[in-house]
C-alpha positions as CSV (number, residue, x, y, z in Angstrom):
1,X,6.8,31.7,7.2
2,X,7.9,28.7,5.2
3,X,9.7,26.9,8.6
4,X,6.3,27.6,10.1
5,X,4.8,25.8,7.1
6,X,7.2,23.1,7.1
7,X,6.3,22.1,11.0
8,X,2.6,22.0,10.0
9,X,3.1,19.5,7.3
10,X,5.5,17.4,9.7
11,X,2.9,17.8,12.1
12,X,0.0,16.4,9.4
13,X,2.1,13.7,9.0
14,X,2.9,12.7,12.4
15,X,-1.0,12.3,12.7
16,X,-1.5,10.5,9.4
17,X,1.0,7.8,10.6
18,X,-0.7,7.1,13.9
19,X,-4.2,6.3,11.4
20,X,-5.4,2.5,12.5
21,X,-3.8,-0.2,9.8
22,X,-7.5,-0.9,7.8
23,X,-8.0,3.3,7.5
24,X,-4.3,2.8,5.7
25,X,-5.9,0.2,3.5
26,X,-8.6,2.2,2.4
27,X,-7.4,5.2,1.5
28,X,-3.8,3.1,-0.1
29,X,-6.3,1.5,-2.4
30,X,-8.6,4.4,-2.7
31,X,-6.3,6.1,-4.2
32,X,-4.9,3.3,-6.9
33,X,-8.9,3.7,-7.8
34,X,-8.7,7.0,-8.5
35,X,-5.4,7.2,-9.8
36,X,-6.4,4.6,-12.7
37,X,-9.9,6.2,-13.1
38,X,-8.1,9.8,-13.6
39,X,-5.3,8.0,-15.7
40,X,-8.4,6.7,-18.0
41,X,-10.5,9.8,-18.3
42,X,-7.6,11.6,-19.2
43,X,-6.3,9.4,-22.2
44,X,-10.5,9.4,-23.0
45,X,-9.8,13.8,-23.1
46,X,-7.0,12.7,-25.4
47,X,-8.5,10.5,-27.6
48,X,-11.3,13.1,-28.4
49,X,-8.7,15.7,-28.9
50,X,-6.4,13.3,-31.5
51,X,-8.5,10.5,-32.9
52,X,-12.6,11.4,-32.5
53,X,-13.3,15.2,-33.1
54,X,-16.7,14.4,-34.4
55,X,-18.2,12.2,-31.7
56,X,-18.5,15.0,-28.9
57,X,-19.9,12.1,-26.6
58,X,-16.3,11.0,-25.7
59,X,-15.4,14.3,-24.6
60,X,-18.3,14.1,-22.0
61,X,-17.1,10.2,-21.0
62,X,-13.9,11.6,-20.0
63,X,-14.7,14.4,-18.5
64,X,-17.5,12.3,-16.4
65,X,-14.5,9.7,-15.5
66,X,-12.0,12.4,-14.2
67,X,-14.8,14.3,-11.9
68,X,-16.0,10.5,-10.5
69,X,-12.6,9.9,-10.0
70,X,-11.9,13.0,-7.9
71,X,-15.6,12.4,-6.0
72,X,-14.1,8.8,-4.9
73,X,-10.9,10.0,-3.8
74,X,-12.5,12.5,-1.7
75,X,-14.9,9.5,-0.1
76,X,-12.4,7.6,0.4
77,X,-10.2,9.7,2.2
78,X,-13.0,10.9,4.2
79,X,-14.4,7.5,5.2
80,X,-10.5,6.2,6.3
81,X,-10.4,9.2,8.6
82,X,-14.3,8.5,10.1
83,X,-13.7,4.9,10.4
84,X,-10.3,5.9,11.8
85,X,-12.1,7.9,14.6
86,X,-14.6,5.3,15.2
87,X,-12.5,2.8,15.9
88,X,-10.2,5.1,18.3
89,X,-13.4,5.9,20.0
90,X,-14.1,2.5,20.6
């Protein structure tokens, strides 16, 4: 069961290695985005729990910041791979 696992993930990444060089770009700096984004709303989460315990409004800010974060990585991934395909179509 995990060897079969093991040659699906090779397999995943055989394809992901073959995506067009701009696709690459994308989704490289898609995820710096979201990494920094998640990075803030978390230390926003942290700041709430430590240092503001009254104003619930940064609680809601961070929150906000980590689930936009998250939506972005997902459209970015997405959009590499369709502009991926669209170019090897073309």
């Amino acid at each position: 069961m995990q060897l079969n696992n093991m040659k699906k993930i090779e397999r995943i990444a055989k394809q992901f290695n073959k995506i067009n060089r701009l696709s690459k770009i994308i989704i490289k700096y898609g995820f710096f985005t979201f990494f920094a984004l998640f990075l803030l709303g978390a230390l926003t989460i942290l700041m709430y729990q430590t240092v503001f315990y009254s104003n619930s409004y940064i609680y809601y800010l961070g929150t906000q910041i980590v689930k936009t974060s998250f939506t972005i990585l997902a459209e970015v991934i997405i959009g590499g791979l369709v502009i991926d395909f669209i170019a090897e179509k073309g």
